[in-house]
N, C-alpha and C positions, 0 to 999 in steps of 0.2 A: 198462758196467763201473764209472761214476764215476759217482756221485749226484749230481744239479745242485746247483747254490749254491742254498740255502735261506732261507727267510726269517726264518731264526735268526743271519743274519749281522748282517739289518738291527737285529734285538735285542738284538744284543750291544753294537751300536754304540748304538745309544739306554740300551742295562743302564750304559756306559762313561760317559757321558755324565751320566747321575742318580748315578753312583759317585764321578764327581769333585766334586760336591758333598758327599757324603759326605766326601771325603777332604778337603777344605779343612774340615770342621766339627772332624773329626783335631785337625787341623793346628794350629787355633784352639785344641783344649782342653793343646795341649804345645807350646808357643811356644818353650819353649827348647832344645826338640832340634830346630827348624826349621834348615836351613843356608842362609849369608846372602844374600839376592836381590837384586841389582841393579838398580833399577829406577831409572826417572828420563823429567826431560821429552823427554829424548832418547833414540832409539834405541841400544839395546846389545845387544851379540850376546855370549853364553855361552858358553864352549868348555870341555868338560869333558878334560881329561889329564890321564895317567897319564906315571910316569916311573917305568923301569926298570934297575937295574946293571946288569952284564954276568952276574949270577948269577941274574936272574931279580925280583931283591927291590926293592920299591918305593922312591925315594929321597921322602925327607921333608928338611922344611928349606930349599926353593926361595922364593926371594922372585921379585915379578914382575923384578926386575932380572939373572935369570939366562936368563930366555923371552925371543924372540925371536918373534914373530907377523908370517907374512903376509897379506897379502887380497887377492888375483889381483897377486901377487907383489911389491906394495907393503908398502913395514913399515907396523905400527901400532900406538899406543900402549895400552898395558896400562893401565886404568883401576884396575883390582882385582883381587884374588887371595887367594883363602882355599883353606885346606886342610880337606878333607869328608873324616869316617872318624873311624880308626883314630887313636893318636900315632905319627909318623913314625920309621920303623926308622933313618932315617939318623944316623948321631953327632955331627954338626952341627944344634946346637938351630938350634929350629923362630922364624920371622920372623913369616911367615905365620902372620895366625888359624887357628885351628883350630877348624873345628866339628864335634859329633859326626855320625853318621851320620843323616840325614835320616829319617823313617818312606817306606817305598818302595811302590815298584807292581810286584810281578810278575804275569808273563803264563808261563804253563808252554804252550805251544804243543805239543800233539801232531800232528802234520803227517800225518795219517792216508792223505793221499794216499801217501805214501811211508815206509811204518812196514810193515815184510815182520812178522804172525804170527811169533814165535819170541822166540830170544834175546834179540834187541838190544829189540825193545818191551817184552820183562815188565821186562829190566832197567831200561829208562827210567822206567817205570810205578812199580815199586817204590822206585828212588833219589828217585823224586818224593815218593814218599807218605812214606819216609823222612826228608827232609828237611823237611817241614812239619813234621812232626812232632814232629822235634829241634832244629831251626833256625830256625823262622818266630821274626820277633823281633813283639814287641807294637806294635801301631798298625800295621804292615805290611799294606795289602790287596793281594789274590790273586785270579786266575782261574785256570781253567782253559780253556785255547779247542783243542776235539776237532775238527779239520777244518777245517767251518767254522761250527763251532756253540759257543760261549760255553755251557757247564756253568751249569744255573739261572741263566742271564741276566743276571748280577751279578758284580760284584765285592764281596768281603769281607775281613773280618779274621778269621772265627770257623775255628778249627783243623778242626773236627769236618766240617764243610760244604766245607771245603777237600778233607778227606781222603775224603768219599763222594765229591766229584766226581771224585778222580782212580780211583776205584775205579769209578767207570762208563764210562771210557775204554776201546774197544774196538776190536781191531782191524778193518780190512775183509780181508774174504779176498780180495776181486779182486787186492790184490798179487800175494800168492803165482801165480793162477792166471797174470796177466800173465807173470812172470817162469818159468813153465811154459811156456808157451806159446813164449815167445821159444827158448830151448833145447833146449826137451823135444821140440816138434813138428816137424816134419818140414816146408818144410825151416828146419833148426836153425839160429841166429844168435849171435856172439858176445856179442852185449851190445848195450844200447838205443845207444851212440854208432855201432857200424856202421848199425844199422834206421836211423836219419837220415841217415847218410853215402851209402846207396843211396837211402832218398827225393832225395837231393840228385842224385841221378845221378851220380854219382861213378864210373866206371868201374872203376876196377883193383878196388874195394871188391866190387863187384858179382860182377867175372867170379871171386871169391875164395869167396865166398859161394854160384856157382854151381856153384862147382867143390867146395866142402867136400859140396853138398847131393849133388850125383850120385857120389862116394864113400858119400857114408852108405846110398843106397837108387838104384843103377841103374835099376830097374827103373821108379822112379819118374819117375826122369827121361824114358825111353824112353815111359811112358805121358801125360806132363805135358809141358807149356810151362815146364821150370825155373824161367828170366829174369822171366816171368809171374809165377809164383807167391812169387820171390824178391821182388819188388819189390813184390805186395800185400801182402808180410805186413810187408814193411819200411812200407809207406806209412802201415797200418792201425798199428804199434806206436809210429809217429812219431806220428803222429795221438793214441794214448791217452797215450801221455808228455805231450805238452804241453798236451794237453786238465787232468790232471791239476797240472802244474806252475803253469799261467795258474789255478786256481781256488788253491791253495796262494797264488799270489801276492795273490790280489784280496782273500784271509782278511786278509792281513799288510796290506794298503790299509785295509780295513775298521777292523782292530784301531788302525792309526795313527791315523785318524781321531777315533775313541774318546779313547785316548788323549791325545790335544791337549789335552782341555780337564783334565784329570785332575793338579796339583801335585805339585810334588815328581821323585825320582829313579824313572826306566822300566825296569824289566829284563827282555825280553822271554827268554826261555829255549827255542828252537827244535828240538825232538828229532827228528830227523829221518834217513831215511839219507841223504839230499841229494835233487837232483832234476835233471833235463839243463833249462839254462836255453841251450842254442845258440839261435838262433833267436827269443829270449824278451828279450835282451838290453837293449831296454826297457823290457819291464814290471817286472825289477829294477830297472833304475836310477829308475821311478815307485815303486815300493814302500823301497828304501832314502831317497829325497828325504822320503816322507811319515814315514817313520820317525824322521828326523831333523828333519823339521821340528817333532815330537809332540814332541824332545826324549827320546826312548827311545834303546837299541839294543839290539842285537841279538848275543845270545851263541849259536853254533849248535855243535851237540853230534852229530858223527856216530855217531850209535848200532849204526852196525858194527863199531864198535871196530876189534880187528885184523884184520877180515874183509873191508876195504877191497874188495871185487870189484866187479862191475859187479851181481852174485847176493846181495845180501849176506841172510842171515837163512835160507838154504840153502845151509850148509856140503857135505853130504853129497848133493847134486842132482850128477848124470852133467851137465855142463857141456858147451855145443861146443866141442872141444877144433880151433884152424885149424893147419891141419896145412899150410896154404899160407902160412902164416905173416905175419899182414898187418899184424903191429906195431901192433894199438889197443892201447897199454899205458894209454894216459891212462884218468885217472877221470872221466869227463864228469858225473858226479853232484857233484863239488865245485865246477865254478864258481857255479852261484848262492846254496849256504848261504856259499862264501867272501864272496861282496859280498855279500852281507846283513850277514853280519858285521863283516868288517876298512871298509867304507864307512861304517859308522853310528858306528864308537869300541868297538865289544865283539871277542869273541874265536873263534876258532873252533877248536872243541876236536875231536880226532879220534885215533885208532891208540887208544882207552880204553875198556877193556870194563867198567872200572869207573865207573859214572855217577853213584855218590855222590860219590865223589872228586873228577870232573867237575864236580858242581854246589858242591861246596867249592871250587871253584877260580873258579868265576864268581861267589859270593857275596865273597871276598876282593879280588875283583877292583871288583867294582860297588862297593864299601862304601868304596873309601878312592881319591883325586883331587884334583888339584887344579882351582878352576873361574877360568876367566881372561875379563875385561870387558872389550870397550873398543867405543868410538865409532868407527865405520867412518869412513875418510877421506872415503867413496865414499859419502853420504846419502841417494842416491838409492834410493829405493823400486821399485824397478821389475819386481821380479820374476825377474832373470838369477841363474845360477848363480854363485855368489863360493866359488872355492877356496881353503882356507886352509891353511895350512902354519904349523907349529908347531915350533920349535928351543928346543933348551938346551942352554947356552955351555961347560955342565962336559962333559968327555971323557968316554965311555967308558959312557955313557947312553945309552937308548935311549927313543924317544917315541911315545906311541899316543894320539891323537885323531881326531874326525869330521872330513874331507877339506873339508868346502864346505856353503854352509847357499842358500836360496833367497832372497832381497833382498824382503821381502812384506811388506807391514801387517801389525802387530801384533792386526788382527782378523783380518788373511786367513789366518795362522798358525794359526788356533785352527778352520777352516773343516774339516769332512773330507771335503769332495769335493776329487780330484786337483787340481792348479794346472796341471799340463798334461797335455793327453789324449795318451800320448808313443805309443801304437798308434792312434791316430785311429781308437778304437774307439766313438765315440758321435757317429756323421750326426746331422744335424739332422730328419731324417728318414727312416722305415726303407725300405729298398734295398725289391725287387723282382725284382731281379736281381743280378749281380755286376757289378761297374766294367767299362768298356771298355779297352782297351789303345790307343783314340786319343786322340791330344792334343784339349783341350777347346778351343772358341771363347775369344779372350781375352776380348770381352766380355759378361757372365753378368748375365742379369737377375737384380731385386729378387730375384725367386722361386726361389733357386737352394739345391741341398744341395750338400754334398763327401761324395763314394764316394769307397772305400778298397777295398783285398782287401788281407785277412790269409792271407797263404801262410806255405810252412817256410821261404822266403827273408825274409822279413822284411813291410814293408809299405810299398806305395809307392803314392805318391795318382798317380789315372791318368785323371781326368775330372772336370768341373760337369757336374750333369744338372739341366736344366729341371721342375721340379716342378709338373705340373698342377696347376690348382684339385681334380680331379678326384682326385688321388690317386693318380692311375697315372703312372707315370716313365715320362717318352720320352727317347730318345736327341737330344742337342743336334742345333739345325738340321734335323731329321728332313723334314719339309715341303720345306726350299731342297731335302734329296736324292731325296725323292720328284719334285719339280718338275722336278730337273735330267737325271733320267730319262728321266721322262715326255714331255720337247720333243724327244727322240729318235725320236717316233713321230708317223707322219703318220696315221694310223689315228685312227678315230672312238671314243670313249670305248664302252664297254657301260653301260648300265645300272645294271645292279649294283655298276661297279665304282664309277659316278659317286659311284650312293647312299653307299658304304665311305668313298671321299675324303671328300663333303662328313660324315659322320660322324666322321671322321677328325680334320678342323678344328676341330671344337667340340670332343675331346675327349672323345667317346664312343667310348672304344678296344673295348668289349665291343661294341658294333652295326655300328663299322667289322669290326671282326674274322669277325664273321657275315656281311655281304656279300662280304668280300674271299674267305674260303674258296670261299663259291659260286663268285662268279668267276673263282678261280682253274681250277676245272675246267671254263671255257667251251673252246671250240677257241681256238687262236690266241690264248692268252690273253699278253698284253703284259708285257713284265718289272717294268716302273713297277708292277705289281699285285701280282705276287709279293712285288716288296721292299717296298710298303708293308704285306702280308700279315707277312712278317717282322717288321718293325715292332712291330706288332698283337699276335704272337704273342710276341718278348720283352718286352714290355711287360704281357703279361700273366704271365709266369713258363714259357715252354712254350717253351723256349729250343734244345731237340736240334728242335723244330717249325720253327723260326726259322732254324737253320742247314739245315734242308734245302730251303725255302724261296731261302732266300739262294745254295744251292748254282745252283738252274734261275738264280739269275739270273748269276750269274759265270761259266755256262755259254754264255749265251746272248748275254752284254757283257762279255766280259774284259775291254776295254779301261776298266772303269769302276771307277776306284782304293775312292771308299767301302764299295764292296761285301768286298774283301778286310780292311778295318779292322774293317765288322760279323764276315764270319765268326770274325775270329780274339775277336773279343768271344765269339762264341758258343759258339768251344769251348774258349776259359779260362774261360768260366762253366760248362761240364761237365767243366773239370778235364781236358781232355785238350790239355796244352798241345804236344805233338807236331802234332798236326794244325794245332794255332793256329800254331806258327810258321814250319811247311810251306807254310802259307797268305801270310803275312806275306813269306816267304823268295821265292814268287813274284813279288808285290806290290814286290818290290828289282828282281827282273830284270826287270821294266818300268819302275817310277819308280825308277831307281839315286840320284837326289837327291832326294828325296822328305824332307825331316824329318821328316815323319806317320810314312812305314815304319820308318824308322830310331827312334825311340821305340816305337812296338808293337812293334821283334824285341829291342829294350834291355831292355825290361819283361818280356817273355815272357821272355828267358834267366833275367836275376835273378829271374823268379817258377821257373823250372826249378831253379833255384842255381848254374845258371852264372856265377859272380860277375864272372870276369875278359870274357868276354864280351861279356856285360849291359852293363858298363861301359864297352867301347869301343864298344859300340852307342850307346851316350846320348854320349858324348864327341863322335862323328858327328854326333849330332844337333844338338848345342850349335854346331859347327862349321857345320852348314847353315843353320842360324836361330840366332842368339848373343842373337834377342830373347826367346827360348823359356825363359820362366819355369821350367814345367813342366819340360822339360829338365832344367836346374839342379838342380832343387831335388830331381829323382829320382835324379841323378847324385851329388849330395852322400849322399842315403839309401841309395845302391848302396857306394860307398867307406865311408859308416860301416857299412853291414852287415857290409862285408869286414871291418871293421879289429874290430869285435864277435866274429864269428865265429875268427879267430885270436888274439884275446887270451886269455892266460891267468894267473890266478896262479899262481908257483911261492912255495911255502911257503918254502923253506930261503934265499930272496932277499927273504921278505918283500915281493914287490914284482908289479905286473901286469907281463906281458909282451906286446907287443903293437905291429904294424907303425905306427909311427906317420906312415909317409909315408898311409897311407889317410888317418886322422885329418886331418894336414891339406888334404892332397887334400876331403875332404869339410868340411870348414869352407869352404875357396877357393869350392867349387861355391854354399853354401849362401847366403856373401856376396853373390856375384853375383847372385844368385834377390833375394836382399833388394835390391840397388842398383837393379834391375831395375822393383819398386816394384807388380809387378801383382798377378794376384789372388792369388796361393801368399806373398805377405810376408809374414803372420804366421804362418802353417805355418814357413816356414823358422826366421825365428826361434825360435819354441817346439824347430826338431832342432836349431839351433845351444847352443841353452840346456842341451840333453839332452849332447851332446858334452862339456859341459863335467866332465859327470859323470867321464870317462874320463883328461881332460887330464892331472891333474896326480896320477894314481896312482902 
């Protein structure tokens, strides 16, 4: 349904990159509409604010003596302050320099993932093309970025090139059909936030949703597995939402990147109908960090105007109407254009079906600021998150600035690759398999990766695996569990099976694997063989092989605990985590103190979405072994997923809303993981850095 990311992303980001030379050549030939740059042999940080009366209208006339700047909640002094723009409307002459408007960068973002065929696109389309046409000021370069594709590769100033690009802007029809399909098909769903809420297993959601579907067509029912068919189509529409949302995100990574090196002031213009960032919660706060680290933001424009639904761009579509009444009133399409926007310093414009208007209102806005300098108390370079807070002393104002900036070299600022991989989406080497649900060995030779699984629960590191010379990933200590086995039998080795071991050991998983099957169907074949068979078989990818495997031998040796850690490995690598934690749940009523179980059924729930669960699973665990890095550091990721997953911005408070006992619940967990000093310390750190994102909304 989504077209993969293409290699026009990488050439937009190299187009960006030869463009900001272009634009410093600008810059050079009108030195005097440049606005004034702070530069020096020391570190300065930038803050661009806006300052509002209570009617809306900008005040002019601020000197730095009326600001008031924090930086992780210490004052700081104001080095410098100019006013960019416009003359200030306020009737108190201006202190502050004033310089005119800068020549800018815009980025007209058509968010194609989420741009429904109709109304709300031709209008974006045309208010676009409109506005260049009557408003593009001179020396101003422009792109257009369709998806995730940058229009001719470039950025420019030339009108004409501007205006075919936005005229080649098109929509994709798989929206529509998606939001068909949610609705229209049988059985029918309210909207993409329920399809997640039953991925999640949410119960009352479900039995809502079973119950609307067997009103609309008994018959269906009566011939169908409802609960089945309710929950595939919920899993598969969870699935193509954030499949879409995560490539929407990684354009806006891309585009930051670009960006960076590109002078002057950034005005990204985001058309979009929104997108559901549940679940996604980091790859926003990576893509808002890089945004503002390029010095841009982010102005985001909901192009459903008054059509606010979960449907938007099919007014006239027969909608599920729940008649059991389940109360999703929320818009789950506004939290991620909101933190795109109100996180980076821009605006997010919505209830407008007028989007020239709209785009008059973020040109008025971008064009007039003031920019505030000063030298951090804090001169350390280190890379942590610094949130800033911004006051003014006069009444009756109100302030909009970027919340927090990143503490980095002044090269590593200019870098566009992520500063933190915040989904632990790039191993050092490619998987094979999916991660296990048991706790790793603490100590991990030279030769080791970090696996990850990215679930709808979020992502939580769940193992080091040993990386052969060879290539093929074996499960840590795999040998000590074959060995530990094996001295269970007083019986004479086969042949075959010997030949598989000693194949085994060097690392020739493909020759052990051909012996062992033999073997396995001699008479009396020995469990030590089976489970090195399993072995064999998840390590080559053949993993429902591996769990039936694994099964003869949990049949044959209940009493032997690693065998329940591989299955339940084996079937959250086929996604069927019921059976993984059926498996896991036995594994309790034998080892009741076990920290190994008690982490695989903590991970299984929060990979379920069992949130509250999950967490007194890992809480367990902490409590059984308190030296369990791992533990920690999952237990901090389980409490920030909760505290992610209920936050929300309310518009009319201006403000995030959100439990912050999780928050610091998962700071506490993440500290401890650091004090702790093992192999997960710099993991922890980089989610303590990511939290910071949230703190001080």
């Amino acid at each position: 349904m989504y077209p993969g990311r293409s290699s026009g992303a990488r050439a937009f980001l190299i187009a960006l990159i030869a463009a900001g030379t272009a634009a410093v050549d600008l810059a050079a030939q009108a030195p005097q509409s440049a606005p004034p740059a702070f530069r020096s042999d020391v570190q300065l940080v930038e803050v661009d604010v806006r300052v509002f009366d209570r009617d809306g209208r900008f005040v002019g006339g601020l000197t730095a003596a009326d600001f008031e700047l924090l930086e992780s909640g210490q004052p700081q002094h104001i080095d410098a302050l100019h006013l960019v723009g416009a003359a200030p409307v306020s009737p108190v002459a201006p202190v502050a320099p004033v310089a005119p408007v800068a020549p800018a960068t815009w980025i007209f973002f058509f968010d194609l993932n989420h741009l429904s065929p109709g109304g709300g696109f031709d209008r974006a389309r045309q208010a676009v093309e409109t506005f260049i046409r009557d408003r593009f000021s001179d020396g101003d370069m422009a792109g257009i970025l369709a998806g995730e594709r940058m229009i001719n590769n470039r950025l420019t100033s030339v009108k004409r090139e501007l205006l075919d690009a936005v005229r080649q802007v098109k929509p994709r029809a798989g929206n529509r059909t998606r939001l068909l399909e949610l609705t229209r098909e049988w059985p029918r769903l309210l909207d993409f936030e329920e399809a997640i809420r039953i991925s999640r297993n949410e119960t009352l959601v479900l039995e809502r949703a079973i119950g609307r579907a067997c009103a609309d067509d008994p018959d269906a029912c009566k011939r169908s597995d409802p609960e089945a068919m309710v929950r595939g189509k919920a899993v598969r529409i969870q699935q193509d939402v954030h499949q879409a949302a995560t490539q929407t995100l990684d354009a806006i990574n891309g585009l930051a990147g670009g960006l960076a090196r590109v002078p002057g002031p950034k005005t990204v213009v985001l058309l979009s109908d929104g997108f559901v960032s549940q679940d996604l919660e980091s790859l926003v706060r990576t893509a808002v960090g890089q945004t503002t680290r390029a010095g841009a933001r982010v102005y985001a424009i909901d192009v459903r105007g008054l059509n606010r639904t979960a449907n938007a761009g099919i007014i006239d579509q027969f909608q599920a109407i729940d008649v059991f009444d389940s109360g999703l009133t929320f818009d789950g399409f506004a939290g991620g254009i909101n933190s795109l926007a109100v996180d980076t310093g821009g605006l997010m414009i919505r209830n407008e079906n007028n989007i020239g208007r709209a785009l008059e209102r973020v040109a008025e806005d971008a064009g007039r600021y003031y920019v505030l300098a000063y030298q951090p108390t804090n001169a350390s370079l280190d890379g942590s998150y610094r949130p800033i807070e911004v006051k003014v002393k006069q009444r009756g104002v109100r302030v909009r600035a970027r919340r927090g900036y990143l503490a980095l070299e002044p090269a590593r600022m200019l870098r566009p690759e992520p500063v933190v991989a915040t989904t632990d989406r790039t191993a050092a080497v490619p998987r094979l398999e999916p991660a296990s649900v048991t706790v790793p060995p603490r100590e991990a030779s030279p030769e080791t990766a970090t696996t990850v699984t990215e679930t709808t629960a979020g992502t939580l590191l769940e193992r080091t695996e040993a990386v052969p010379n060879a290539g093929v990933r074996l499960r840590p200590d795999a040998e000590g569990r074959v060995e530990s086995l094996s001295m269970r039998d007083s019986e004479s080795t086969s042949a075959l099976a010997a030949s598989g071991w000693t194949a085994y050991q060097r690392g020739d998983v493909e020759s052990a694997h051909a012996a062992f099957v033999r073997a396995s169907a001699e008479p009396g074949v020995r469990p030590w063989v089976l489970y090195a068979l399993g072995m064999c078989q998840a390590a080559l990818g053949q993993t429902a092989a591996a769990a039936a495997s694994w099964e003869r031998v949990r049949k044959e040796t209940p009493d032997f605990q690693p065998i329940y850690m591989d299955l339940a490995d084996a079937y959250a690598a086929m996604s069927d985590l019921t059976s993984a934690l059926a498996v896991v749940r036995q594994a309790e009523s034998r080892w009741p103190a076990s920290p190994e179980v008690h982490s695989a059924i903590g991970v299984i729930l929060v990979r379920r979405g069992a949130l509250d669960d999950g967490i007194a699973a890992l809480i367990k665990t902490t409590e059984l072994n308190p030296r369990d890095d791992l533990a920690f550091l999952n237990l901090g990721r389980a409490y920030a997923l909760r505290y992610q997953r209920n936050r929300r911005y309310v518009t009319s408070q201006r403000r995030w809303i959100a439990p912050e006992d999780d928050r610091r619940k998962a700071i506490a967990a993440l500290e401890h993981c650091v004090t702790l000093a093992g192999a997960y310390l710099t993991t922890a750190r980089e989610e303590l850095t990511l939290l910071q994102w949230s703190q001080h909304d």
